[in-house]
PAPA-924140 format. One line per 3 residues: number of its first residue (from 1); their letters; for each residue x, y, z of C-alpha. Coordinates in Angstrom, 2 decimals, decimal comma, padded with zeros to 5 digits, m for minus. Layout:
! PAPA-924140
NUM> A> X/Y/Z | ... $
This chain:
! PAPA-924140
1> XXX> 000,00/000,00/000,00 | 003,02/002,10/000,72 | 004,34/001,73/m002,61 $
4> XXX> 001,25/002,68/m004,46 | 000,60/005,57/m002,41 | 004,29/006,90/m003,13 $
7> XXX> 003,45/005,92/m006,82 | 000,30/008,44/m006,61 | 002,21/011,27/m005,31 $
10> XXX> 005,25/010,86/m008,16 | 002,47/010,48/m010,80 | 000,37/013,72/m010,04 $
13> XXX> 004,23/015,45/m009,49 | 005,01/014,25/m012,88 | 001,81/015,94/m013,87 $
16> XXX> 002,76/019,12/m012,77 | 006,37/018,81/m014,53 | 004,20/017,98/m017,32 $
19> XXX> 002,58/021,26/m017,19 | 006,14/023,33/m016,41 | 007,58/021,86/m019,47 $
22> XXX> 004,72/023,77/m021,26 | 005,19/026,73/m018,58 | 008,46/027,64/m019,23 $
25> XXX> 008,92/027,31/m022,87 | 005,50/029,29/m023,37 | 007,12/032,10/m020,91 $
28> XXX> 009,38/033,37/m023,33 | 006,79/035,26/m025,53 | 005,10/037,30/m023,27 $
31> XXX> 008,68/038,25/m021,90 | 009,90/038,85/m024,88 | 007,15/041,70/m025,31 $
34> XXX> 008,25/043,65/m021,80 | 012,25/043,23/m023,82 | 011,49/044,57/m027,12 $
37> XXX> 009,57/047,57/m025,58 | 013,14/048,52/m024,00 | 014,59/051,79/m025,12 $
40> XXX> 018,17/050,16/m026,04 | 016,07/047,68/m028,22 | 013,90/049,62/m030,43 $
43> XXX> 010,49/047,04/m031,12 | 012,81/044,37/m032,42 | 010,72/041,68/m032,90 $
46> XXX> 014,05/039,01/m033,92 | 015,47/040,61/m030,36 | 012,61/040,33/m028,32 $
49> XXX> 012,30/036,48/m029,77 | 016,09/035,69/m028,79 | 014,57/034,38/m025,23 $
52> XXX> 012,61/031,71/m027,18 | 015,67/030,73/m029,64 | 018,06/030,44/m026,54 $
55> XXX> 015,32/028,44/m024,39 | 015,20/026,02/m027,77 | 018,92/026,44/m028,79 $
58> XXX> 019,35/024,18/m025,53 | 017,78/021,56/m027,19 | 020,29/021,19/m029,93 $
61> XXX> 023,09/020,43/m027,56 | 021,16/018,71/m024,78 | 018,76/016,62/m027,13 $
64> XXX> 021,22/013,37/m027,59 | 023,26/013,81/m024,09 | 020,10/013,93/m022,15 $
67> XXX> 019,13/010,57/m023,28 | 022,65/009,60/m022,39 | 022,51/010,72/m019,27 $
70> XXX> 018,69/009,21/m018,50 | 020,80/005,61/m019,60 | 024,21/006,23/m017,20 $
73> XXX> 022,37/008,05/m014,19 | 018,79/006,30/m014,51 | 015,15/008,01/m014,28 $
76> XXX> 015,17/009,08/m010,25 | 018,64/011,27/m010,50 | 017,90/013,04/m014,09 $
79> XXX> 014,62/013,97/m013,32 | 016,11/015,64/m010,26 | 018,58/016,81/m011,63 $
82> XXX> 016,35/018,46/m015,04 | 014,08/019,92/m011,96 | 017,12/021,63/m009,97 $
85> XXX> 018,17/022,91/m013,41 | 015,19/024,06/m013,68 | 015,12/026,18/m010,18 $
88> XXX> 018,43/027,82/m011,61 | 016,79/028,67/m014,84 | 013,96/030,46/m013,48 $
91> XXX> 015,82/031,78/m010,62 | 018,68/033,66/m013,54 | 015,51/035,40/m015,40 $
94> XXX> 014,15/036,60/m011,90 | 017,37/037,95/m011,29 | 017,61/039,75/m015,03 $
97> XXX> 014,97/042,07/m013,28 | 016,93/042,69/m010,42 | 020,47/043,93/m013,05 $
100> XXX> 019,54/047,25/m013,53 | 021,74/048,35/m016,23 | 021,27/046,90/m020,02 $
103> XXX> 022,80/045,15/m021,84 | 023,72/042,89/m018,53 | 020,08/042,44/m017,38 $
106> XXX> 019,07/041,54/m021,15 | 022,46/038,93/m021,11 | 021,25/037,76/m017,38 $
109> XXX> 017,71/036,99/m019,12 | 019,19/035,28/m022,23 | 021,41/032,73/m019,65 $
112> XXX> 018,20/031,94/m017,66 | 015,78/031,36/m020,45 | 019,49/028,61/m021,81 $
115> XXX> 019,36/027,13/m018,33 | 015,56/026,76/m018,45 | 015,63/025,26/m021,71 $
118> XXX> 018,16/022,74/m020,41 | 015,56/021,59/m018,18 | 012,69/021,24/m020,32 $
121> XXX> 015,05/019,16/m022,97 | 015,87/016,46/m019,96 | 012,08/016,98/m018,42 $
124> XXX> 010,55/015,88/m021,76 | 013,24/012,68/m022,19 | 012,27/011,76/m018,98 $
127> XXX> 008,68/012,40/m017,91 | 007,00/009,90/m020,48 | 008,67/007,00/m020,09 $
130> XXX> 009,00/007,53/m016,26 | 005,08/007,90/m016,09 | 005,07/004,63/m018,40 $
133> XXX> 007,20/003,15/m015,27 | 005,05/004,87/m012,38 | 001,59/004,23/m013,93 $
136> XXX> 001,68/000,27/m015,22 | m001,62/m000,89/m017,22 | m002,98/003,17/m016,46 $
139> XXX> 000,42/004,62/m017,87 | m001,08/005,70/m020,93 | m004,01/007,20/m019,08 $
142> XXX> m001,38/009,07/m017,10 | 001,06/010,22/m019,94 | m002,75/012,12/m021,70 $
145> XXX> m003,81/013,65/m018,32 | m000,26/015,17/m018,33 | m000,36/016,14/m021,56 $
148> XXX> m003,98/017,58/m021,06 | m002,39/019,59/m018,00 | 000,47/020,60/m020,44 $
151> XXX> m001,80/022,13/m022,81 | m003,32/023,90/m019,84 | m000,21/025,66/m018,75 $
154> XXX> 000,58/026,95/m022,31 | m003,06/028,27/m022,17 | m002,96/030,04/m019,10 $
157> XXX> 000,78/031,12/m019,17 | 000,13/034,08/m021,64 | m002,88/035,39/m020,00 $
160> XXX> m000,93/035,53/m016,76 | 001,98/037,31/m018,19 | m000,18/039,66/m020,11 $
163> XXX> m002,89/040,45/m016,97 | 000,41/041,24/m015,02 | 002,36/043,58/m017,32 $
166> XXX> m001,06/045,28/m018,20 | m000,61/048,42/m020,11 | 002,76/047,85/m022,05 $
169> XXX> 005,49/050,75/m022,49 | 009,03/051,58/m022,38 | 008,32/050,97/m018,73 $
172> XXX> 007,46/047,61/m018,13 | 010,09/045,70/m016,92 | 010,53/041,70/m015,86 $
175> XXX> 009,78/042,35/m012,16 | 006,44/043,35/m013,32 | 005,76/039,57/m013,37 $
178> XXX> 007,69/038,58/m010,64 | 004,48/036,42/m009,15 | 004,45/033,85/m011,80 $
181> XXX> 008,05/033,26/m011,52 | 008,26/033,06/m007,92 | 005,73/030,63/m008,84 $
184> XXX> 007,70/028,24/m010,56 | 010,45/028,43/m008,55 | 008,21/027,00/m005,94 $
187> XXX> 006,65/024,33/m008,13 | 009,86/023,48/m009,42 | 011,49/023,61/m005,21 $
190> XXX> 008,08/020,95/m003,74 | 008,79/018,67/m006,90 | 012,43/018,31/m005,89 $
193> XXX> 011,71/017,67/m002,50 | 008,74/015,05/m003,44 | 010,63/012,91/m005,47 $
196> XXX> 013,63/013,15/m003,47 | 011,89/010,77/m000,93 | 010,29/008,58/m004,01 $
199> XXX> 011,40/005,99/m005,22 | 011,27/005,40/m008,99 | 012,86/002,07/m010,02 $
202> XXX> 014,24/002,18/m013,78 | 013,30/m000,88/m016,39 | 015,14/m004,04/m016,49 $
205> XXX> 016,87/m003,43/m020,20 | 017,23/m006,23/m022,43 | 020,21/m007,26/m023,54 $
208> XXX> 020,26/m009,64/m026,37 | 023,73/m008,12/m027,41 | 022,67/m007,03/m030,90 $
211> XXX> 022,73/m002,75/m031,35 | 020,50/m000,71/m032,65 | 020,59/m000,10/m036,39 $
214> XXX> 021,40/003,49/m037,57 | 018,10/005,36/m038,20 | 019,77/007,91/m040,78 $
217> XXX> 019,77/004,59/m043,34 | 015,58/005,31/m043,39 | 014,77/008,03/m046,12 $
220> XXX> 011,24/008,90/m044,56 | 013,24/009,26/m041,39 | 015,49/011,79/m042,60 $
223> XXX> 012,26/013,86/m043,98 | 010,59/013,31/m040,51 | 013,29/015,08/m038,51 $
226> XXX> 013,26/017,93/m041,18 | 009,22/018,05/m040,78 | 009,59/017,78/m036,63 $
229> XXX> 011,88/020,73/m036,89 | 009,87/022,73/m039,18 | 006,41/021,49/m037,27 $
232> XXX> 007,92/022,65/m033,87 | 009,42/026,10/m035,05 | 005,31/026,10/m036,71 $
235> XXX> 004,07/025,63/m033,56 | 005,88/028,31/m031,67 | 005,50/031,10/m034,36 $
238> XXX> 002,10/031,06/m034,84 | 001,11/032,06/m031,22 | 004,71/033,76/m030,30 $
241> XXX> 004,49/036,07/m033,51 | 000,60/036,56/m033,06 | 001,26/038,08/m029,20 $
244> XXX> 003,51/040,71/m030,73 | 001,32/041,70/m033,37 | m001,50/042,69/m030,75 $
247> XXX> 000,58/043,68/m028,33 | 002,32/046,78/m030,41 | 001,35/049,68/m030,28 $
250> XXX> 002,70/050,53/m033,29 | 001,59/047,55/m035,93 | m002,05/047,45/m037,98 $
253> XXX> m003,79/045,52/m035,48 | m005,30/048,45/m034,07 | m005,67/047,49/m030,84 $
256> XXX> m006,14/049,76/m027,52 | m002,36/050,19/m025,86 | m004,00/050,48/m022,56 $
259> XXX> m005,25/047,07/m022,89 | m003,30/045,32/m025,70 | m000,81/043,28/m023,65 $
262> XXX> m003,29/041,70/m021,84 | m005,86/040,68/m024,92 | m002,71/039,49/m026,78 $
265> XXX> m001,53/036,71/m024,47 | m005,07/035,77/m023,76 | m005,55/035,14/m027,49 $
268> XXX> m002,35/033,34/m027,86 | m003,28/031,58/m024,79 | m006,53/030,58/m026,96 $
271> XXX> m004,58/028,88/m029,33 | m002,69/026,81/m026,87 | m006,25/026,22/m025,73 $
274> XXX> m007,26/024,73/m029,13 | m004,18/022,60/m029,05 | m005,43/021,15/m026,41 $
277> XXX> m009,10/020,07/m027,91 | m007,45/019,33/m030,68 | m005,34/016,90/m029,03 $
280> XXX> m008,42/015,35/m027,39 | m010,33/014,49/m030,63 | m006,90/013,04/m032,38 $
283> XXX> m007,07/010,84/m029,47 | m010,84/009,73/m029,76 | m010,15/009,16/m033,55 $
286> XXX> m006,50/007,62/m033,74 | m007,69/004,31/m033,75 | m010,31/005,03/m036,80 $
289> XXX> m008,22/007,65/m038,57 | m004,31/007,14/m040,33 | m001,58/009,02/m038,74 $
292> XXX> m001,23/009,79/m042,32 | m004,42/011,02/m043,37 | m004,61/012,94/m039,91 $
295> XXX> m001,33/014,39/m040,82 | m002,47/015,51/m044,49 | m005,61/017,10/m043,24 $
298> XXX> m004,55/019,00/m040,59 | m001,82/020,34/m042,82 | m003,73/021,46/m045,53 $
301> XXX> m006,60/023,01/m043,69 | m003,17/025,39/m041,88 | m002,30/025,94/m045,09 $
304> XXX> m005,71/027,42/m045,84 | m006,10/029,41/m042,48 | m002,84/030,96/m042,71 $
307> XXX> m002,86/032,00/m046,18 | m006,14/033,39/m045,82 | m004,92/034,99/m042,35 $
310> XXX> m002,19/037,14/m044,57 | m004,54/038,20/m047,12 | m007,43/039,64/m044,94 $
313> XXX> m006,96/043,16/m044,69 | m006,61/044,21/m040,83 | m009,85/046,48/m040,96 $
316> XXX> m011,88/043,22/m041,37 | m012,31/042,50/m037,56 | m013,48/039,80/m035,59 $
319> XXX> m015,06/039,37/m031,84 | m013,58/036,68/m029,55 | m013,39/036,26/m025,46 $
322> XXX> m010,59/038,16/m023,95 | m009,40/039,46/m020,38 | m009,18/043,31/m020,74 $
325> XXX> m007,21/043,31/m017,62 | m010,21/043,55/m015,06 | m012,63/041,23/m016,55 $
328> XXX> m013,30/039,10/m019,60 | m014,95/040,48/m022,27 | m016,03/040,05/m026,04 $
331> XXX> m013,22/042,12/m027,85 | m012,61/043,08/m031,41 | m009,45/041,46/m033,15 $
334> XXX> m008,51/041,48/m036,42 | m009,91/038,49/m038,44 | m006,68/037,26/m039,13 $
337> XXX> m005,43/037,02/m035,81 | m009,08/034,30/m035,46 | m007,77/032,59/m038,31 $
340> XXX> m004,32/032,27/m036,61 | m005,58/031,06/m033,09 | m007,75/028,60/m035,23 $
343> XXX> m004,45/026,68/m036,69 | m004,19/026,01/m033,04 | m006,60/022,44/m033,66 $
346> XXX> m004,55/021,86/m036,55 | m000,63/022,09/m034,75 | m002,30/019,84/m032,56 $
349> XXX> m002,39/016,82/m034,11 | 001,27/016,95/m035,91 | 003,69/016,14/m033,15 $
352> XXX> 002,26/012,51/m032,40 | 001,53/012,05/m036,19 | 005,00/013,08/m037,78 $
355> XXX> 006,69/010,82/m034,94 | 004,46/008,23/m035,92 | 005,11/008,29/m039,61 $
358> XXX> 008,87/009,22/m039,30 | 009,57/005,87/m037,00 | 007,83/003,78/m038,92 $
361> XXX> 009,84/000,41/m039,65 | 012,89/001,10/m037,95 | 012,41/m001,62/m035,62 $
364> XXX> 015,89/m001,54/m033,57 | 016,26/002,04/m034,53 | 013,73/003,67/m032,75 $
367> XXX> 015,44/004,36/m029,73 | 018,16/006,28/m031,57 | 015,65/008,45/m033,32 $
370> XXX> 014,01/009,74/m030,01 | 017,31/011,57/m029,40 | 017,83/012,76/m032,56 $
373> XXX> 013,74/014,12/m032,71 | 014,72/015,38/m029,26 | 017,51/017,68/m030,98 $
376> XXX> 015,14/019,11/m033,32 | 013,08/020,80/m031,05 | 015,37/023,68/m031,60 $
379> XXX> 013,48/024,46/m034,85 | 011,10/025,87/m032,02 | 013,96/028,64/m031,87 $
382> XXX> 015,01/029,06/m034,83 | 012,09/029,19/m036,96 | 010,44/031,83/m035,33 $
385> XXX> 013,72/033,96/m034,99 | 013,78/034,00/m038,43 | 010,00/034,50/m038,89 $
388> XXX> 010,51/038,15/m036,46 | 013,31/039,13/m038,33 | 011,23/039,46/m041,55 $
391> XXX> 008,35/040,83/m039,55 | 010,91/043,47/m038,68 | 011,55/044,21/m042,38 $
394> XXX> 008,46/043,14/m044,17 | 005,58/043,25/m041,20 | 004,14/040,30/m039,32 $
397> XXX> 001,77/039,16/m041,73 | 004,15/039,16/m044,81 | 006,65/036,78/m041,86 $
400> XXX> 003,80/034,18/m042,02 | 005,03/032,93/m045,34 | 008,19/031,12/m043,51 $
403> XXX> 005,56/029,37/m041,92 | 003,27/028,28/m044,93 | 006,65/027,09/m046,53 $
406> XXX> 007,09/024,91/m043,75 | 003,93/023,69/m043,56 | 004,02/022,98/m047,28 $
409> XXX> 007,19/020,82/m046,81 | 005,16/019,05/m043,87 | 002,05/018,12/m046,66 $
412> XXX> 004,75/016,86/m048,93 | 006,12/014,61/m045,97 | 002,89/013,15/m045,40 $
415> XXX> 001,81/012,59/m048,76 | 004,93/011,34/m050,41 | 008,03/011,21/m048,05 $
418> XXX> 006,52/009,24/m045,39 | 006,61/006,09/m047,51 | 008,82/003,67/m045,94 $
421> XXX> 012,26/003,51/m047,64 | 015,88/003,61/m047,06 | 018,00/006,14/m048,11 $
């Protein structure tokens, strides 16, 4: 009885890790909006992104080694040590508010949101299969309610961020959201202490001494890491580019500056919001519907929203729930920005389905591909740094377009390089 009781509390901890993961890399886009409005950075939309690239950057060094490190230290001791990382992370971008002087509190930021993406990297190698461990038959139960509560977090995290900085100017500053982040340092501090008294016993591996093949001998792999990078950077530039738009003052969106920050991460939080019923039908229908023809769908119909979403003229408006920063309210958006949050059911779906497709037949291999769709992730960074850096030249609209070109690589993927074949 002991044992199952401990195995409750690790399995609702691992829930909330679940929902930090999503915490902390969906913190960087609201932040970023308090950096670009600096003085010494002039509404740079590719600087006030550079939080997001370093919190994914970490994911192109860490990806492989934290798998490594899951095999030499085992489950208990990584995901205490990815948690403690974790603290530090949060802790440096606190203390970037604290530096008074710029550039050193923008460089203080920049290290935390590296540290914190350290920790995310070894959280996500870790927290499936370790709920696969903790859970037995109901692991799979498990591993959706913490991906339910992860989809929560990167609903809610905007709408905190932008309710806190309120009315943004030159002003605002990272201690204006000091609450959330004292927050997660918390979280982050009871999670450490939990599973420090745990215990979490790692699988029996079998050795039938025969290694894994190489998966870079699979063609459709090799397009599946391309799409995963280009689905992930996607992902993250939709809603990260969409909270700038509404939030400036100074772009087309013609929103109210007294009320803009706030309306803008409440709308991006919608579209992490989508993700999440999106998520919850491709789950209902998985067993009826390809990951194929989910894939091709879902893709096209993006394709479609976004397109349409840099077309529509910024005078055609829209009405959708919002927090003004008192209440919640019906408030006008542009139409585009509706189509945007919309592509949220759509990036939904492509994780699971590109993962499924890309592993397909390698067998022995599979392992070995994790890692390497672990180091990916940092398309998540660089995608959308490159997306802001055209908004910064050509507008955020015209930036889409990096996105429909990925998306268009991602329908090819599905319809023709997901076939199974070696390179």
């Amino acid at each position: 009885m002991a044992k199952k009781d401990s195995n409750i509390v690790a399995i609702i901890t691992m829930v909330f890790l679940f929902g930090m993961i999503s915490f902390v890399t969906n913190l960087a886009a609201p932040l970023g909006n308090i950096w670009k409005m600096q003085p010494q950075i002039a509404g740079s939309n590719a600087l006030g992104m550079m939080g997001n690239m370093m919190n994914f950057l970490a994911y192109a060094i860490m990806g492989i080694p934290a798998g490594n490190l899951l095999k030499k230290i085992g489950y208990k001791k990584t995901i205490l040590a990815a948690i403690a990382v974790g603290f530090v992370g949060v802790l440096v971008q606190f203390l970037s508010g604290v530096v008074a002087s710029f550039p050193a509190n923008f460089i203080v930021y920049l290290l935390g949101a590296f540290i914190a993406g350290f920790s995310v990297c070894m959280l996500n190698t870790v927290v499936n299969p370790a709920l696969k461990i903790l859970g037995g038959a109901r692991s799979n139960q498990y591993i959706q309610i913490g991906g339910s509560f992860n989809s929560l977090m990167g609903t809610l995290t905007p709408m905190l961020v932008g309710a806190m900085i309120g009315q943004l100017t030159a002003q605002s500053v990272i201690s204006d959201v000091n609450p959330v982040l004292y927050a997660a340092m918390a979280v982050f501090a009871i999670a450490f202490v939990i599973l420090l008294f745990v215990p979490i016993e790692d699988p029996k591996a079998a050795d039938n001494g025969v290694s894994a093949a190489s998966p870079w001998k699979y063609r459709h792999f090799i397009y599946g890491i391309v799409a995963i990078f280009l689905y992930v950077g996607i992902e993250v530039g939709i809603a990260g580019t969409l909270n700038f738009y509404l939030a400036d003052p100074e772009s087309d969106a013609g929103m109210n500056p007294a009320t803009a920050a706030g309306i803008a991460g409440f709308v991006a939080g919608t579209y992490w919001f989508l993700m999440l019923v999106g998520r919850l039908v491709s789950s209902a229908i998985s067993g009826k519907v390809s990951a194929r023809a989910q894939l091709t769908t879902v893709t096209t119909v993006a394709i479609i929203l976004m397109v349409c979403a840099i077309f529509t003229s910024p005078s055609v408006r829209a009405t959708m729930p919002a927090f003004t920063g008192s209440s919640f309210a019906m408030v006008e958006v542009p139409l585009s920005a509706l189509l945007l949050v919309l592509c949220g059911l759509c990036t939904s779906v492509m994780w699971g389905t590109i993962f499924d497709l890309a592993v397909e037949g390698l067998g022995s291999a599979t392992e070995k591909a994790s890692g390497i769709f672990m180091a990916m992730v940092v398309g998540g960074g660089i995608l959308p740094l490159l997306q802001n850096f055209i908004a910064d030249k050509a507008g955020y609209m015209p930036s889409y377009w990096v996105l429909v070109c990925g998306l268009a690589f991602i329908l090819f993927f599905a319809l023709v390089g997901s076939k199974v074949k070696k390179a």
